[in-house]
C-alpha positions as CSV (number, residue, x, y, z in Angstrom):
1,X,15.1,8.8,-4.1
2,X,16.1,5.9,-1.3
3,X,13.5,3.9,-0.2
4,X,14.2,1.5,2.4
5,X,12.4,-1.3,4.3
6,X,10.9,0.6,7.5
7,X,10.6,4.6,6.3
8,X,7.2,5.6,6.9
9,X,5.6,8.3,4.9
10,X,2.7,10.6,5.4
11,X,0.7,11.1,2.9
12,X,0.4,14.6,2.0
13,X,-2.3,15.0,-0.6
14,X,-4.6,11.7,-2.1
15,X,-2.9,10.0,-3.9
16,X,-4.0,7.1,-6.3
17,X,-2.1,3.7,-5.5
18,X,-2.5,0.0,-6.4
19,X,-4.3,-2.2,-3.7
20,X,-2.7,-5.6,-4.0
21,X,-4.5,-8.3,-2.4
22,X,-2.7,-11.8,-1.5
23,X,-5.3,-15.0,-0.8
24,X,-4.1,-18.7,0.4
25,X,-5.1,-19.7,-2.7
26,X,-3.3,-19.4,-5.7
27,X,-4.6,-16.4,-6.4
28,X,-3.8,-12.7,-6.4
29,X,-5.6,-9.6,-7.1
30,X,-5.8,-5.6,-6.8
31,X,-7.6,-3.0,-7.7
32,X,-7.1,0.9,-7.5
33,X,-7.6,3.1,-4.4
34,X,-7.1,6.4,-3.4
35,X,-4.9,6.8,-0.2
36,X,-6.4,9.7,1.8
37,X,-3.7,12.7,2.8
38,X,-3.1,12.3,6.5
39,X,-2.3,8.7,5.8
40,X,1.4,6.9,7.1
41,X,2.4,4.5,5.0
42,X,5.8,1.9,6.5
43,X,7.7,0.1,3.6
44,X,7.5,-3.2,4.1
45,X,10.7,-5.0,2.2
46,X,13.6,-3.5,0.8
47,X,12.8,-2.4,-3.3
48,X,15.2,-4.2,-5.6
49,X,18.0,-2.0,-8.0
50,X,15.8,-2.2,-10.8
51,X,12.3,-1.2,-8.9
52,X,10.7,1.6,-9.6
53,X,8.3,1.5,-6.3
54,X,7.4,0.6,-3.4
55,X,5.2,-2.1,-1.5
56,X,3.9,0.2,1.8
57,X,1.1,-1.1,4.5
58,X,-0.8,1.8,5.8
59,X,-0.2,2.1,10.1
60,X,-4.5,2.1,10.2
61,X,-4.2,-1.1,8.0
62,X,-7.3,-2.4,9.5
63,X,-9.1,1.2,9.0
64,X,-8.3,0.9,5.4
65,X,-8.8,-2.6,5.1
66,X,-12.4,-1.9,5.2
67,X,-12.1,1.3,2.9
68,X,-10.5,-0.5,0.3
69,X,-11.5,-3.9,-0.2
70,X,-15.3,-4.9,-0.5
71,X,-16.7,-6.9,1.9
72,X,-17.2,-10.4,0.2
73,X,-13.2,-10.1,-0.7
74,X,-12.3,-9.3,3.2
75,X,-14.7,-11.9,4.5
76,X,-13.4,-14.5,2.3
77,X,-11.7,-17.8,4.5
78,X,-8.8,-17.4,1.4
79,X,-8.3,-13.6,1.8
80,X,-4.9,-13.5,3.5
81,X,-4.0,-9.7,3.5
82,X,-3.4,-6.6,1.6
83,X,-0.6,-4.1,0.3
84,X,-0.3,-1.2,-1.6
85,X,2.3,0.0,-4.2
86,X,3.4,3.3,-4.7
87,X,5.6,4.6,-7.8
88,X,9.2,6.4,-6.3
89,X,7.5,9.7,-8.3
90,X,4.5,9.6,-6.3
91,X,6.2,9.2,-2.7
92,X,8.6,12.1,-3.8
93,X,5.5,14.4,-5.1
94,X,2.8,13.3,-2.8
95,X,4.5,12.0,0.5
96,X,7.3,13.4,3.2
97,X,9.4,10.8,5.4
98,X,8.5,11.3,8.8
C-alpha cells in the first residue's frame, strides 16, 4: 500500500486509532480513540520508507476534537492541536481512498 501526503480515506467501519496530541510545551501526549465509519481522514505528510503508518487529521477535525480529547486537555492555553495515526493494515482493511 502507497500512502501519500494528501489521500483522503473514508472510514469504512470503526476503527481504533492513536490520538496524538501536540502542546507548546514540551510535552506530547495521546490516548486511544475509535474513529467512527463515515469518517474522511487527509494524510498530512508524506510517511518515511521504513513507516509502517500514517499520521491523518479527520476533515470534521473540530467535530472530533471534542469527541476525542477531554475538555480540560482542549481548553488548555498549551494545547496546540491534535492527529491521529493509523497502521498501513488498518487503512487497507478498514478505509477506501476516495
Amino acid at each position: 500500500m502507497t500512502v501519500r501526503r494528501g489521500q483522503r480515506y473514508e472510514v469504512l467501519k470503526d476503527t481504533p486509532a492513536i490520538c496524538m496530541t501536540y502542546w507548546k510545551a514540551p510535552y506530547t501526549g495521546g490516548l486511544e480513540v475509535v474513529v467512527p465509519a463515515g469518517e474522511v481522514l487527509v494524510v498530512t505528510v508524506d510517511p518515511p520508507p521504513s513507516a509502517t503508518g500514517a499520521d491523518l487529521v479527520p476533515e470534521r477535525y473540530d467535530a472530533l476534537l471534542v469527541r476525542f480529547i477531554p475538555p480540560e486537555e482542549r481548553s488548555a492555553p498549551t494545547f496546540g492541536g491534535y492527529s491521529l495515526c493509523l497502521m498501513f493494515d488498518q487503512i487497507g482493511a478498514n478505509c477506501r481512498l476516495v
